[in-house]
N, C-alpha and C positions, 0 to 999 in steps of 0.2 A: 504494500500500500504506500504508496507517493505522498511525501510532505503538502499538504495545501496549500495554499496561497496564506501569508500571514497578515493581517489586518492592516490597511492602505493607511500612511499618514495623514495624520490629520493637522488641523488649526485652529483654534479658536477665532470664530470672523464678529465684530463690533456690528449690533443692526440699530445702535442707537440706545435706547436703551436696554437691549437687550443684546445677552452673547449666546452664541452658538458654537457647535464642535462640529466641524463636516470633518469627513475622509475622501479623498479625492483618489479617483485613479486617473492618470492620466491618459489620453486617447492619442493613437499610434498615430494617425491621420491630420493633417492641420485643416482637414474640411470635417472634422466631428463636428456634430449636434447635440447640444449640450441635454444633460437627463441630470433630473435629480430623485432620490432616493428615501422614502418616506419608513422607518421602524414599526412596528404594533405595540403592543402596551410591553412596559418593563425591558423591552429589547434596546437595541443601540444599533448604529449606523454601522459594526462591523456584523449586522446580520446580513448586509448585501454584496461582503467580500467575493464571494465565489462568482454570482452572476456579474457583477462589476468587471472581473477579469475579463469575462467570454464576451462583455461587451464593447470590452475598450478599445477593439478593432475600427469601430465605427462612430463611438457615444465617450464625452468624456464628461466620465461621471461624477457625481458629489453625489454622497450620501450625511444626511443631517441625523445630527441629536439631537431630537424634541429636547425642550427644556425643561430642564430638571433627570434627565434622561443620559448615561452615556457620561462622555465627559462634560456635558452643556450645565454652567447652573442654572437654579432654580428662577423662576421669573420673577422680576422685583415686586409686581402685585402679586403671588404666588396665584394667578390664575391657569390653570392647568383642563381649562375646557375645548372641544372641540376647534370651535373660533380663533380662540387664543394661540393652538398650535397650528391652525390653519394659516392666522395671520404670521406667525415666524414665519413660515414655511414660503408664503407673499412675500414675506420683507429679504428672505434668503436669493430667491428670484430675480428678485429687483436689483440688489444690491451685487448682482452678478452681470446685469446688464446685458444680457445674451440671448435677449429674446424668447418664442415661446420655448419650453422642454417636452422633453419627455419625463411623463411623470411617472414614478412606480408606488406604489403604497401596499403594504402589508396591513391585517388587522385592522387594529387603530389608525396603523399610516394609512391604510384603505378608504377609512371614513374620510380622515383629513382631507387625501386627495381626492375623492368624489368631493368635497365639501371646494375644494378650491377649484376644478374643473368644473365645478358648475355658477361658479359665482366669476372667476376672473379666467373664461376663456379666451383671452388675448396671450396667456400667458402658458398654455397647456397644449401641445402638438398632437399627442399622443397617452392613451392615459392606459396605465398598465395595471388592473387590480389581483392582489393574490388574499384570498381568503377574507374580501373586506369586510370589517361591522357594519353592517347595514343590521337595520333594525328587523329583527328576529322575534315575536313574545311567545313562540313556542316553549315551552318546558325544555332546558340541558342543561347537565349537568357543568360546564366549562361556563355558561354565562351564566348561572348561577351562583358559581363561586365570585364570579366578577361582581355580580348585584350583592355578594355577602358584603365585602371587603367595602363595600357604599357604606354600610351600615354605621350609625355613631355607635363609637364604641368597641361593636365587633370588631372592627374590619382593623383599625393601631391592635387589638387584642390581639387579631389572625396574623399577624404579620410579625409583631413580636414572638410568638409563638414559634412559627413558620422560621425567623433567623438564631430558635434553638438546635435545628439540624445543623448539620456539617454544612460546608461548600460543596461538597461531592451529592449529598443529598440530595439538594435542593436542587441542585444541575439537574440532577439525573430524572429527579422529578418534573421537572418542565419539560425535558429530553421527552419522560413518557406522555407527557400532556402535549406536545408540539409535533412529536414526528410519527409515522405510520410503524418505522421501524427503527429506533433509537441505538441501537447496534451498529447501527452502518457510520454513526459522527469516528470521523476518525482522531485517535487518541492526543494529538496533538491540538486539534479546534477543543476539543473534550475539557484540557487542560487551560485552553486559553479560557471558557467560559468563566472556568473554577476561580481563576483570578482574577475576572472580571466582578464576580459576584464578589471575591472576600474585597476589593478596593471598592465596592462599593457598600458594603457595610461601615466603611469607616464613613459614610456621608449623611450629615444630620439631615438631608432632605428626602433621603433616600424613601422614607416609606408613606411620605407627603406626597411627594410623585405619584408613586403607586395609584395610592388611595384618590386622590384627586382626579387623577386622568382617569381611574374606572368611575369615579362619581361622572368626569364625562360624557362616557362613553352609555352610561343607565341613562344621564338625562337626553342625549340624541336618541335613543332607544325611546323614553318614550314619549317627544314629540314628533317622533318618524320624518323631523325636516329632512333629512336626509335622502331618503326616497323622491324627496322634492328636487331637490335638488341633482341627483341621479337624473332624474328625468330631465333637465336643461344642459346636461352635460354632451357638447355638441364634436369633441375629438374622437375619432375612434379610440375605442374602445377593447382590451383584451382582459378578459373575466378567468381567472384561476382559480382551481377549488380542491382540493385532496379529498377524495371519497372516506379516507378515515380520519378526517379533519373529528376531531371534539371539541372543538370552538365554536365555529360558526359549519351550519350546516351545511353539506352539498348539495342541498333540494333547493338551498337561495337561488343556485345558476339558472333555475328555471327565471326566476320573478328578476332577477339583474339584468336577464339577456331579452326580457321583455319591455324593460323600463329603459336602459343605454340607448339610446338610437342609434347608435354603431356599432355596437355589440360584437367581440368573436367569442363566444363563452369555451369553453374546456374545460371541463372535468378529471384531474388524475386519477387511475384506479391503487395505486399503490402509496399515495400520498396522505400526508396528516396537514398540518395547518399553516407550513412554511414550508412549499416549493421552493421558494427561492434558495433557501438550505439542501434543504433536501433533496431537490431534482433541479440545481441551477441550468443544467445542461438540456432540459427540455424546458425553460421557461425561457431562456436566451432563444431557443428553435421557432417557439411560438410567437413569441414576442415579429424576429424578423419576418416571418409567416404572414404579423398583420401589417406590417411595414410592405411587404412585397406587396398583399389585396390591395391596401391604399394605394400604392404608388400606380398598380394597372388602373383603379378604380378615375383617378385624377389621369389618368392620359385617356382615357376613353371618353372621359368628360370633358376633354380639352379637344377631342380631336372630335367631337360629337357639334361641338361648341363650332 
């Protein structure tokens, strides 16, 4: 088994009053199109390591730490809702000056970037969702731990609790909450999780984040703007889902691919809730796949024209 790729440097970038932590890879080509790179809840910007690589042929990429997230700190209002990371996510864009991206969003990053592709499409080329929250009030077990941790009380209770395990624990347990087949991380990403988890227990904001960004993510749940929002999202569109996702369901790609007006939906059968980790190699395929539709789609309509 082959060493991975090790997590792409990064920067602290100033967006005024707020600071940010991108990872950058940089792109082979000096005609790349800029992409940026959206985390889910409690993740960081080295979860888009591996696809980042396969795409830096073409896309030079930044991937962000939500704030309070990764190495980003906490926001100076500590507002940690929807909006709020949507708007870093705005100010990151801007502040790059490079016109629209390509956007990818996992989970949480999923919401955010449907939330920013539907509101500031001047600024989104292309939108790439993997396993995103959209609002869901099915009964599961995976957003119902989300909706505990809202809780006053519970949720600092669960959490202290929760940093009584090891590092290796706690790894291993999102391992099995996150991937179809948790065996396959190879021992080196394994190791780097583990230290990412114990420097982040030294950080007082660490479980303010958490707790915050799931209270986010319950209250877009349940005023369903989000599906609103979906539905004005005018980029095409690539919808990712892992069939043994335990997060968010794989029955959503039906109602996603019905809502995106550009929709290419795709279903993994051997996937859990981070493709991008887990099969970067078929969400890079896919990805260029809806890059190729569009591009024939815009010459047929040029040449129709």
């Amino acid at each position: 088994m082959s060493a991975p790729i090790p997590a792409w440097p990064g920067e602290l970038v100033s967006l005024g009053d707020l600071e940010v932590f991108t990872r950058t890879a940089p792109a082979h080509g000096a005609d790349a199109e800029p992409a940026v790179f959206v985390h889910g809840l409690a993740g960081s910007a080295s979860n888009w390591t591996d696809l980042m690589g396969l795409l830096s042929d073409e896309l030079a990429c930044e991937a962000i730490d939500l704030p309070g997230f990764g190495y980003s700190p906490p926001p100076r209002g500590r507002d940690y809702s929807i909006d709020a990371h949507t708007h870093a996510v705005v100010r990151l864009i801007e502040k790059r000056a490079r016109g629209p991206v390509h956007l990818f969003g996992n989970s949480l990053g999923g919401a955010i970037s449907t939330r920013l592709a539907g509101t500031r499409p001047d600024l989104v080329k292309t939108l790439t969702l993997i396993s995103p929250a959209l609002p869901d009030l099915r009964p599961r077990y995976g957003p119902a731990r989300i909706l505990a941790a809202t809780m006053p009380g519970f949720g600092p209770w669960a959490v202290r609790r929760f940093t009584l395990l090891s590092a290796e624990q706690r790894v291993q347990g999102t391992l099995d909450m996150c991937f179809a087949d948790p065996t396959g991380v190879h021992p080196d990403r394994l190791m780097e999780f583990v230290e990412d988890v114990r420097r982040r227990d030294g950080l007082t904001h660490n479980a303010e984040a958490l707790i915050a960004s799931s209270r986010g993510i319950v209250n877009a749940y349940v005023r369903r703007s989000l599906w609103r929002y979906a539905a004005r999202v005018t980029a095409p569109t690539l919808l990712i889902y892992g069939r043994h996702d335990r997060l968010v369901d794989p029955r959503m790609a039906a109602r996603a691919g019905r809502v995106f007006k550009r929709a290419r939906v795709i279903v993994l059968p051997e996937v859990g809730h981070v493709a991008q980790m887990e099969r970067p190699e078929i969400v890079a395929r896919e990805f260029r796949a809806m890059l190729d539709d569009t591009t024939r789609s815009e010459d047929t309509t040029s040449a129709a024209g």
